[in-house]
Backbone as CSV, one residue per row, in Angstrom:
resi,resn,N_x,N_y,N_z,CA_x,CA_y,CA_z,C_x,C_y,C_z
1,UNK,-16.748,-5.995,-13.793,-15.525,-6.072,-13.003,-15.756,-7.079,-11.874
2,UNK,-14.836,-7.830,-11.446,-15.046,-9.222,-10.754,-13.879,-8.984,-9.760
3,UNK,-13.651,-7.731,-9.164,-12.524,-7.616,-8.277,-12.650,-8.481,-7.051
4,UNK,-11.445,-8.658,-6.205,-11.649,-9.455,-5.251,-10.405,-9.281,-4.628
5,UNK,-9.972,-9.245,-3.202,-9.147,-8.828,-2.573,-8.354,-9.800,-1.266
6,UNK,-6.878,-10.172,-1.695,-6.031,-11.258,-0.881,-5.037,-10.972,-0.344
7,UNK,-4.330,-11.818,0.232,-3.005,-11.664,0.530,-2.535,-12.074,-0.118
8,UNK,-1.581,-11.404,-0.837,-0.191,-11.309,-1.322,0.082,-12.783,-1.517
9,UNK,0.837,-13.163,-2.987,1.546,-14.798,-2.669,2.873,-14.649,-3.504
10,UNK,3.682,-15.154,-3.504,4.874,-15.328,-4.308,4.871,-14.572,-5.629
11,UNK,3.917,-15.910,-6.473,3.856,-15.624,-7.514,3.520,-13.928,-8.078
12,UNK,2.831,-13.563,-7.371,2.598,-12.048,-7.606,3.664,-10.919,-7.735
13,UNK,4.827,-11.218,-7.295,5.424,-10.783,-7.390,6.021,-9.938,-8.441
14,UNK,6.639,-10.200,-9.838,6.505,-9.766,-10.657,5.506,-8.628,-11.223
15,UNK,4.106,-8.948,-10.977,2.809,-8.065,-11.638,3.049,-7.046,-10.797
16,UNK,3.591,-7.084,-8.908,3.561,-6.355,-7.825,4.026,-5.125,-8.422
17,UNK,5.312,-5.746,-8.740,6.402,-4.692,-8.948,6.088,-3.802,-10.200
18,UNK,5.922,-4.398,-11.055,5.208,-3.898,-12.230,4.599,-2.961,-12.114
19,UNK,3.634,-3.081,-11.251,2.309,-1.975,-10.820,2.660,-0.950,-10.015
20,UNK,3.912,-1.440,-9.146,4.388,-0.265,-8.581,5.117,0.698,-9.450
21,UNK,5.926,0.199,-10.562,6.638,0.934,-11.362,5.548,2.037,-12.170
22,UNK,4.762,1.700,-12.871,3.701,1.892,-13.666,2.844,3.028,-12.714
23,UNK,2.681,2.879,-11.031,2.207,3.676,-10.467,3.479,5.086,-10.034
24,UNK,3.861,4.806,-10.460,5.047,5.860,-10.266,5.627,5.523,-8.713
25,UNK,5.662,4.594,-7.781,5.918,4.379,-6.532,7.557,3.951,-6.291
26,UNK,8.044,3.080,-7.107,9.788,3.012,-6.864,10.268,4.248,-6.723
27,UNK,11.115,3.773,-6.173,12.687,4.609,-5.550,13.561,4.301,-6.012
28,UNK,15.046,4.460,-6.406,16.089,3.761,-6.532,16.802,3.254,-5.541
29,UNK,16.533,4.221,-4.326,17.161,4.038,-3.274,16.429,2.718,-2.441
30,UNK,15.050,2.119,-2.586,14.139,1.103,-2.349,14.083,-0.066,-3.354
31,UNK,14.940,-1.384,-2.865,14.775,-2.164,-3.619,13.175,-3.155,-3.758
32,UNK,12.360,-2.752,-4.964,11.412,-3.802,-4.411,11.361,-4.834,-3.744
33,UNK,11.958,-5.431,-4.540,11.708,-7.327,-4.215,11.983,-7.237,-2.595
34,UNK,13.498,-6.730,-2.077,13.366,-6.096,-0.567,12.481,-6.050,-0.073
35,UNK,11.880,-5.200,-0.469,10.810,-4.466,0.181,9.281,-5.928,0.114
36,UNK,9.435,-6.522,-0.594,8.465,-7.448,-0.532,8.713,-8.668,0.391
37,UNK,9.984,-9.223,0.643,10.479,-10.042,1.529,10.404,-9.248,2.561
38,UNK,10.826,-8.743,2.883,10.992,-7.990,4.229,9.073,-7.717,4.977
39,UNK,8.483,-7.291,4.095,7.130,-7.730,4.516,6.728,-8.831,4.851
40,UNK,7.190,-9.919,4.289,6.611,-11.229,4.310,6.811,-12.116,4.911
41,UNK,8.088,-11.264,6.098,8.411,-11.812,7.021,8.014,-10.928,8.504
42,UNK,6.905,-10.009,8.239,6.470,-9.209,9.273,4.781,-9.181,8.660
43,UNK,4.154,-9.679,9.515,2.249,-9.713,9.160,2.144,-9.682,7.488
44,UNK,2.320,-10.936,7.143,2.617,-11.079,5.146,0.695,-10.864,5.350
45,UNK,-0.361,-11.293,6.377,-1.424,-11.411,5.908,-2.030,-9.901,5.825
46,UNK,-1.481,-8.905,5.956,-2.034,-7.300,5.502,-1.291,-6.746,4.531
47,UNK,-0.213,-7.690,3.707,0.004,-7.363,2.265,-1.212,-8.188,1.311
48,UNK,-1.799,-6.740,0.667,-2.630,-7.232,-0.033,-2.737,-7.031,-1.600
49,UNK,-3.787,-7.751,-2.213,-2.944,-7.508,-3.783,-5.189,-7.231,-4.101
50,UNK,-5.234,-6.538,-5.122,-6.890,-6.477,-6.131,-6.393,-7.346,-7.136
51,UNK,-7.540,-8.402,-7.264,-7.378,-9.298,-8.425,-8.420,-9.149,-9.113
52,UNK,-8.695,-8.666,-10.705,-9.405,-9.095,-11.414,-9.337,-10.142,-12.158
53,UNK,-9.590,-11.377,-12.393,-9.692,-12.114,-13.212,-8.269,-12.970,-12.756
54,UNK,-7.604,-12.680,-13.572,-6.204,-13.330,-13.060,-4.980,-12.369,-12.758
55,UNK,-5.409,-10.832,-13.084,-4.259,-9.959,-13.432,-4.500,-9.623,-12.008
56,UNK,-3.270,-8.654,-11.337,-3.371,-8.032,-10.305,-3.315,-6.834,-10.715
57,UNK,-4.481,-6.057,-10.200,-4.521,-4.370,-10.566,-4.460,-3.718,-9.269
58,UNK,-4.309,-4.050,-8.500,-3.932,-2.857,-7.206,-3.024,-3.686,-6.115
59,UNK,-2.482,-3.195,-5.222,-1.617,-3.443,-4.126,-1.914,-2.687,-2.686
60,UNK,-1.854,-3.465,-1.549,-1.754,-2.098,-0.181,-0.818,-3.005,0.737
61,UNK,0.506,-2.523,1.152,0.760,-3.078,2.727,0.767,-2.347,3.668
62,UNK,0.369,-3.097,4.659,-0.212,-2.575,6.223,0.436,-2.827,7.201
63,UNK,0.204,-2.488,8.021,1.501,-2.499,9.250,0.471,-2.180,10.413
64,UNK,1.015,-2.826,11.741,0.263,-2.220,12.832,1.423,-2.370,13.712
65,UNK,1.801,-1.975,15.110,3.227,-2.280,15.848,2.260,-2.073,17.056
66,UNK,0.643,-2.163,17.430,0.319,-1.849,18.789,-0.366,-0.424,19.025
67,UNK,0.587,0.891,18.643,0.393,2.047,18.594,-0.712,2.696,17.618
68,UNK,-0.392,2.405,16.221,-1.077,2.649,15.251,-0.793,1.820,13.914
69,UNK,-1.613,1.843,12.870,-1.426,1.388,11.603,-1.122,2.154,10.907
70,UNK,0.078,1.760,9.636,0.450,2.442,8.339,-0.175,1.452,7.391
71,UNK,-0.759,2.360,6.212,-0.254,1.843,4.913,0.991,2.317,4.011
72,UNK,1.257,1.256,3.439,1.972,1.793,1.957,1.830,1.239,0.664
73,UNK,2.390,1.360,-0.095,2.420,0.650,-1.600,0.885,0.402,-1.832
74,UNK,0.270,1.694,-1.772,-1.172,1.693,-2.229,-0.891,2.163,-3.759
75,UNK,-1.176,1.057,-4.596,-1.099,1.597,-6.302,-2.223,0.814,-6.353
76,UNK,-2.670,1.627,-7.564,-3.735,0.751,-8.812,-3.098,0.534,-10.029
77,UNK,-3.741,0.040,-10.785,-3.207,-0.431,-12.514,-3.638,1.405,-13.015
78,UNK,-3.048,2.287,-13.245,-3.020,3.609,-13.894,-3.827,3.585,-14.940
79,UNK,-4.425,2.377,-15.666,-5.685,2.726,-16.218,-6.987,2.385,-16.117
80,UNK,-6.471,2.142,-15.351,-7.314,1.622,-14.824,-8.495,2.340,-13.138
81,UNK,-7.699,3.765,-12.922,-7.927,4.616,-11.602,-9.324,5.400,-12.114
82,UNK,-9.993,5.300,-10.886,-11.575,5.519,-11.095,-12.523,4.522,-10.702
83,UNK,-11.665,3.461,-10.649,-12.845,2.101,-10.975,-13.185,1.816,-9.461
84,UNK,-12.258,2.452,-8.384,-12.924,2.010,-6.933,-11.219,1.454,-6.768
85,UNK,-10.797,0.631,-6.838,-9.478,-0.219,-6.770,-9.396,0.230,-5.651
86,UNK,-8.385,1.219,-5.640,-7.425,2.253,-4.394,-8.662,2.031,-3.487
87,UNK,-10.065,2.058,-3.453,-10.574,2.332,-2.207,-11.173,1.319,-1.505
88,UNK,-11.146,0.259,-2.472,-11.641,-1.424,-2.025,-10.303,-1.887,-1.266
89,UNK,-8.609,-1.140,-1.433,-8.062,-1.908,-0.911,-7.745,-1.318,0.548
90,UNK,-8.121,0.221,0.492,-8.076,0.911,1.477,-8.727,0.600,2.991
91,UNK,-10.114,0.385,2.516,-10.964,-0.579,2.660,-11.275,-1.395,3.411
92,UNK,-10.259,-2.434,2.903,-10.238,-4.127,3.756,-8.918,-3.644,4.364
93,UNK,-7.526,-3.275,3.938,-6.844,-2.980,5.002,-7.142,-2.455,6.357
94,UNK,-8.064,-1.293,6.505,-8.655,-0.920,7.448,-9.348,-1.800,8.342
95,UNK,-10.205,-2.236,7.915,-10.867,-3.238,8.223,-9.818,-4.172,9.047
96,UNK,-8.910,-4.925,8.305,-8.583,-6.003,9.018,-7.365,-5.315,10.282
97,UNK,-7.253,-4.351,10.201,-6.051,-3.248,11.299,-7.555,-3.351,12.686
98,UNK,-8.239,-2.828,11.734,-9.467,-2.525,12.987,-9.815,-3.966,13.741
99,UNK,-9.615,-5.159,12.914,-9.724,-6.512,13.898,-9.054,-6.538,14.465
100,UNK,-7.534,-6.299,14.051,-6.281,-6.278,15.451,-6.153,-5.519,16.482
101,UNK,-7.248,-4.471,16.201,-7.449,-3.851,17.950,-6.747,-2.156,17.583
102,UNK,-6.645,-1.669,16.357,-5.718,-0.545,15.905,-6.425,0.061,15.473
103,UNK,-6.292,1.400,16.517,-7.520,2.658,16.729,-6.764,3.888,15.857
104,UNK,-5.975,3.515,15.271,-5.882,4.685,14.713,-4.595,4.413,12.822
105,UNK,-5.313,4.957,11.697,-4.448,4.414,10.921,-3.414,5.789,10.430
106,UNK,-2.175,5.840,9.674,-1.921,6.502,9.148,-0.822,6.101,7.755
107,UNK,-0.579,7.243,6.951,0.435,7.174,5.737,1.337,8.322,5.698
108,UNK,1.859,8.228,4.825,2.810,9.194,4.079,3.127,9.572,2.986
109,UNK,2.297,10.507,2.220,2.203,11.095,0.481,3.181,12.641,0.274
110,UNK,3.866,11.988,-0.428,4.935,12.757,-1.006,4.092,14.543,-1.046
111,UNK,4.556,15.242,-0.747,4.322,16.655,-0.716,3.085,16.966,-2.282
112,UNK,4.071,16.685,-3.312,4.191,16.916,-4.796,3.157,15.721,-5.448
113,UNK,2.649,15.070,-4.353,1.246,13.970,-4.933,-0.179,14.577,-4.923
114,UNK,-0.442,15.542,-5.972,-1.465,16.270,-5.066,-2.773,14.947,-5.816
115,UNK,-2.649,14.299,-6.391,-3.641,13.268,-6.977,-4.067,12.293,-5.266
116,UNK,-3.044,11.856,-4.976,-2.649,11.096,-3.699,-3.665,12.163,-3.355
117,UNK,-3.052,12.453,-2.470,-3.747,13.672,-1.306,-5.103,13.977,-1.632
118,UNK,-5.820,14.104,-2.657,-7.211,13.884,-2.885,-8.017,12.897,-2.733
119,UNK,-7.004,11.631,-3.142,-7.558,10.614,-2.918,-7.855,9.828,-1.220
120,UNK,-7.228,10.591,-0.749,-7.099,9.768,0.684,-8.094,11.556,1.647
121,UNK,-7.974,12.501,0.958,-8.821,13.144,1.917,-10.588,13.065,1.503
122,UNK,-10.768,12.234,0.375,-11.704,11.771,0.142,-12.168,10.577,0.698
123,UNK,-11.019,9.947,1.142,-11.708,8.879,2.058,-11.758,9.206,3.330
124,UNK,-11.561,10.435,3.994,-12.100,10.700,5.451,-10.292,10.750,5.771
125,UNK,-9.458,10.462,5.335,-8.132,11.024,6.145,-7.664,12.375,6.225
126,UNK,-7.239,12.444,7.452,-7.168,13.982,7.351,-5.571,13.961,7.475
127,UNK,-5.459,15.776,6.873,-3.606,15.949,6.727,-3.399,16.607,7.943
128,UNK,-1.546,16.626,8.271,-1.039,17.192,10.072,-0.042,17.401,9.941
129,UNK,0.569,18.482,10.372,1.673,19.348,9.901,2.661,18.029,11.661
130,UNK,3.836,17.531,10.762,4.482,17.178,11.216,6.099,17.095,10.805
131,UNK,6.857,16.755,11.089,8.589,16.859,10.588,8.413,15.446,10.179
132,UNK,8.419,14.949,9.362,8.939,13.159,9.038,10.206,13.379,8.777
133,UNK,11.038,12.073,10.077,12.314,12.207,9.510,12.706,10.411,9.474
134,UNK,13.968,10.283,9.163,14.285,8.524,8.502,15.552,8.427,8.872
135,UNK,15.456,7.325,9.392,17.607,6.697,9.371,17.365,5.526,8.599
136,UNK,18.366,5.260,7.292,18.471,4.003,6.835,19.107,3.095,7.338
137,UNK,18.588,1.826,8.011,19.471,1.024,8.651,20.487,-0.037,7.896
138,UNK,20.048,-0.679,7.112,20.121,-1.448,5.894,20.126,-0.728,4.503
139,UNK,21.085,-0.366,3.685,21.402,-0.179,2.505,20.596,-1.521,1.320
140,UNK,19.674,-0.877,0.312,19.019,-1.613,-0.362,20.477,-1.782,-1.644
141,UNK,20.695,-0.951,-1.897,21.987,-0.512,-3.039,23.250,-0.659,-2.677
């Protein structure tokens, strides 16, 4: 395995989405491609993509606003899960949040992910009983 880990470029796009579908991560209510512009016009260099060879098998975007860091759109290629992917990208996201001066990271895994939720309390994140709530500002649909 010859993985190796970038920012995000155009062309990726397509495989992106792909991998998100395939990872079970769309919404209907979340338009990808949206969702990929709209990153790429806010820190495009902590959208990141796992490249083996030429294919893209994993994804993470990152966010920092000062306060703290999020990830999201953490997928791997689904047959690829086991091989490290999810945690090489976990990883360098961290990593590069921690160069911007961001002491503290966090996410958000669906209740009903209990695969998720193993995977991230295996990497040292811990879970916190909180209310998450959302206003949509912009209609994707």
């Amino acid at each position: 395995m010859s993985l190796r880990v970038r920012p995000f470029e155009r062309p990726d796009t397509e495989c992106v989405i792909a991998l998100w579908r395939a990872a079970g991560l769309t919404r209907a209510w979340n338009d990808p491609r949206k969702d990929i512009e709209r990153k790429l016009q806010v820190q495009p260099e902590l959208f990141l993509v796992a490249i083996d060879g030429d294919a893209v098998v994993g994804s993470v975007m990152a966010g920092y606003d000062g306060h703290r860091g999020w990830l999201y759109y953490l997928a791997s290629d689904p047959a690829r899960r086991g091989e490290g992917i999810g945690r090489l990208l976990v990883t360098e996201a961290e990593r590069r949040l921690e160069e911007l001066g961001c002491p503290k990271v966090q996410l958000m895994v669906r209740p009903d992910n209990i695969a998720a939720r193993g995977f991230y309390d295996a990497l040292g994140y811990e879970s916190f009983d909180i209310w998450a709530t959302g206003k949509r500002l912009i209609a994707d649909a």
